[in-house]
C-alpha positions in Angstrom: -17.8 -5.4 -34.3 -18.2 -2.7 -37.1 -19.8 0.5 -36.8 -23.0 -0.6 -38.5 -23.4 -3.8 -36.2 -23.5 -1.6 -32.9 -26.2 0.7 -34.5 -28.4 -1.9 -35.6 -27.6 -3.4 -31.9 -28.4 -0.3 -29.9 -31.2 0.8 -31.9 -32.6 -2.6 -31.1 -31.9 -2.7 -27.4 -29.3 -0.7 -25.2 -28.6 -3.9 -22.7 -28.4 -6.3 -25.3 -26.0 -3.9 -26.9 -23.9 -3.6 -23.9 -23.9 -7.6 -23.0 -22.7 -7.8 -26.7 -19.8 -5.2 -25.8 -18.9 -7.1 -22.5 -18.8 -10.4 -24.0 -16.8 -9.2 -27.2 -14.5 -7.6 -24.9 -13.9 -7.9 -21.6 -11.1 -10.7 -22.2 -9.5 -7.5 -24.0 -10.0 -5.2 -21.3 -8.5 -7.5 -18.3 -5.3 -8.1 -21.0 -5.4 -3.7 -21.0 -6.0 -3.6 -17.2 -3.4 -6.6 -16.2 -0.8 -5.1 -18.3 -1.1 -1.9 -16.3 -2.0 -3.0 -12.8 0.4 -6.1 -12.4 3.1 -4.0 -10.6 1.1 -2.4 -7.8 -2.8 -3.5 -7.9 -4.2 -6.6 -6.0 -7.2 -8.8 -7.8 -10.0 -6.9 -6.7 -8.1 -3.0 -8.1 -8.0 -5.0 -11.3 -11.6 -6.2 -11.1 -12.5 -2.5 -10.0 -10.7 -0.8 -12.7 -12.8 -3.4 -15.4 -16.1 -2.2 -13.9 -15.1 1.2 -14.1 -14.5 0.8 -17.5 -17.1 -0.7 -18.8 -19.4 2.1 -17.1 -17.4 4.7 -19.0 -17.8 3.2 -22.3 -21.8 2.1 -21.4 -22.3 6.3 -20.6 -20.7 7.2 -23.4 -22.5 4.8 -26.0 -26.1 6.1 -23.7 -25.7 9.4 -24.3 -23.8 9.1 -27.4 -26.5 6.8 -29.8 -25.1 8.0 -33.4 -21.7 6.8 -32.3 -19.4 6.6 -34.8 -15.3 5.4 -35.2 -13.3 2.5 -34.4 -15.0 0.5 -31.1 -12.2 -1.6 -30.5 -10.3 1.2 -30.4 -12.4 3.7 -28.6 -13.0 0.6 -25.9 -8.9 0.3 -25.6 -8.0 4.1 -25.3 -10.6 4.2 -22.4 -9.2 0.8 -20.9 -6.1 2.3 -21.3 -6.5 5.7 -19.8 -8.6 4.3 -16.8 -6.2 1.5 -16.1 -2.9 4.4 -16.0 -5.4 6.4 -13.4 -6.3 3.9 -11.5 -2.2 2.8 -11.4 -1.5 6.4 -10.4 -4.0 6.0 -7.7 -2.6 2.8 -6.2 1.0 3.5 -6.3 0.0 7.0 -4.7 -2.1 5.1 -1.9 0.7 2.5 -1.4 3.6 5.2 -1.2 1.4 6.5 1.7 1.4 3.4 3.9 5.1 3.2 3.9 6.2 4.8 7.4 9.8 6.8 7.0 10.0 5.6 10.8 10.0 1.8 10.2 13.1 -0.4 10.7 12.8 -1.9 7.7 13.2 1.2 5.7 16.8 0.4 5.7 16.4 -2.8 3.7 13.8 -1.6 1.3 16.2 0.3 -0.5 19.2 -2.3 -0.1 21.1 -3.1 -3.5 20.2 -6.6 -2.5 16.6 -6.2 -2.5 16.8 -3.7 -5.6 18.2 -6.2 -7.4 16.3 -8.9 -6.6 12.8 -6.7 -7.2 14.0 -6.2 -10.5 14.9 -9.4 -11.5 11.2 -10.7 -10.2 10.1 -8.2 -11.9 11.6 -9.2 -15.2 11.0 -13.0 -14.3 7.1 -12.2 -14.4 7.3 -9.8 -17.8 9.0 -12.6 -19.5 6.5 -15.0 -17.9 3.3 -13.2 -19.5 5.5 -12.9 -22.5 5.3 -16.4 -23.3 1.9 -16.5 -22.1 1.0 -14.2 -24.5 2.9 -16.3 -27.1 0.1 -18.8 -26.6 -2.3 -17.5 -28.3 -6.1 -17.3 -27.3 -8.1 -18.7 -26.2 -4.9 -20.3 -24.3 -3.8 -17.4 -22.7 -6.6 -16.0 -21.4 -7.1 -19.5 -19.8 -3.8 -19.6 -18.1 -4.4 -15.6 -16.9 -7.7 -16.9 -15.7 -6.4 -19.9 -14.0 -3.1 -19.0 -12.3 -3.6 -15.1 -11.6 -7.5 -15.4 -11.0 -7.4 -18.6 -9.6 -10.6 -19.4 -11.1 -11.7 -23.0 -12.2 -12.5 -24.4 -15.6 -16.4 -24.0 -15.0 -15.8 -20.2 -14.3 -13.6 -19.7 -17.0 -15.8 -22.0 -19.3 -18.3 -19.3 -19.2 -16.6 -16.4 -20.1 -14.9 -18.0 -22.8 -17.6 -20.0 -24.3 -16.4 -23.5 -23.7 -17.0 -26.4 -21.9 -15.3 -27.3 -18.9 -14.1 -30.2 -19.8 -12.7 -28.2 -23.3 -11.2 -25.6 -20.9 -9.3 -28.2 -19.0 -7.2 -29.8 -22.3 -6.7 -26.6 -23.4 -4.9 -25.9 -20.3 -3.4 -28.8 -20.1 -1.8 -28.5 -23.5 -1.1 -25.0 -22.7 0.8 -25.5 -19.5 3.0 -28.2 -21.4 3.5 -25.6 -24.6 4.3 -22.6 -21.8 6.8 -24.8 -20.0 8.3 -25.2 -22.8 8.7 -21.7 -23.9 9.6 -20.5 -20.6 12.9 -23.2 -20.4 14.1 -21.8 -23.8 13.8 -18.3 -22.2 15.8 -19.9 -18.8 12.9 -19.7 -16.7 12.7 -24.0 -15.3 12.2 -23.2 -11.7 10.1 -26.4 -10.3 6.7 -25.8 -9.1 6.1 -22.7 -11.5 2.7 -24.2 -13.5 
C-alpha cells in the first residue's frame, strides 16, 4: 500500500481505511507476533498482542491524517515493539508463578531437562523454518491450521479463498513440508 493509496483511503473513510489495513496485514502481524511470543505466550497472549496492535496503529493513523513514510514498515516496528513488551510481560508473569518451594525445582534446572528444552526448542525453530520455506499463501495456512487449529472455512476467510482451495493447498503443503523437514532430520511420525 503506498503513501498516496492510504490518503486517498482515509480521506474517504477512516473504517474503511482501517479494514483495508487489517486485511493487508494482519497475516504480517501474527508472522511479527508468533515469531516473538512462540517461547512463552499461549494462543489467546498472541491474539491479545494482535489487537493491541492494531489499536496502536488505528490511534496513530486517527490522530495522525497527513501520515507520511513507509506503512509496512511503520505497521512492523509497532508489531515488533508491542510483541517484545508483551514477551517481557509474559515471561515476567510466568517467572512469578514458579514457587522456589516446589519439589520439582530440582528437576527444572536438571542437565537432562536443559537439554532436552533446548533441543525442543530448536526442533520447533527449524520446524517454522521450513514452514516459512513454503511460501504464502502456504504458510500462513499451515500456521493457521496446526498452531490455531482453525479449519479451512476460517482460514478461507482471512486469506481470501475458498475452502475447498484452502484444503489442496494444505494438502500439497503438508506433503512439500514433510519433505523439507526429513532433509533437515526432522521424520518423527505423527508430526503433520
Amino acid at each position: 500500500m503506498t503513501e498516496n493509496e492510504l490518503r486517498l483511503l482515509m480521506a474517504e473513510s477512516i473504517q474503511k481505511c482501517h479494514r483495508v489495513i487489517f486485511d493487508k496485514y494482519c497475516n504480517y502481524v501474527y508472522a511479527i507476533v508468533i515469531n516473538v511470543l512462540r517461547s512463552c505466550g499461549s494462543r489467546e497472549d498472541i491474539e491479545d498482542c494482535v489487537s493491541d496492535i492494531f489499536m496502536k496503529i488505528y490511534k496513530r493513523l486517527d490522530k495522525d491524517t497527513s501520515f507520511s513514510g513507509d506503512i509496512k514498515g511503520f505497521i512492523a516496528a509497532v508489531s515488533r515493539n508491542t510483541a517484545i513488551d508483551a514477551y517481557r510481560r509474559i515471561s515476567t508473569k510466568n517467572m512469578r508463578n514458579i514457587s522456589i518451594d516446589d519439589d520439582n525445582m530440582e528437576t527444572f534446572g536438571s542437565d537432562e531437562r536443559l537439554i532436552e528444552h533446548t533441543e525442543q526448542k530448536e526442533q520447533s525453530r527449524i520446524i517454522l523454518d521450513k514452514i516459512k520455506e513454503l511460501g504464502e499463501p502456504d504458510s500462513t495456512i499451515i500456521i493457521q491450521q496446526y498452531y490455531y487449529n482453525r479449519t479451512a472455512k476460517e482460514i478461507s476467510k482471512n486469506i481470501s479463498m475458498t475452502a475447498t482451495a484452502v484444503q489442496k493447498r494444505s494438502s500439497r503443503a503438508k506433503q512439500k513440508l514433510k519433505m523439507l523437514l526429513a532433509e533437515a532430520g526432522i521424520g518423527r511420525e505423527g508430526l503433520i
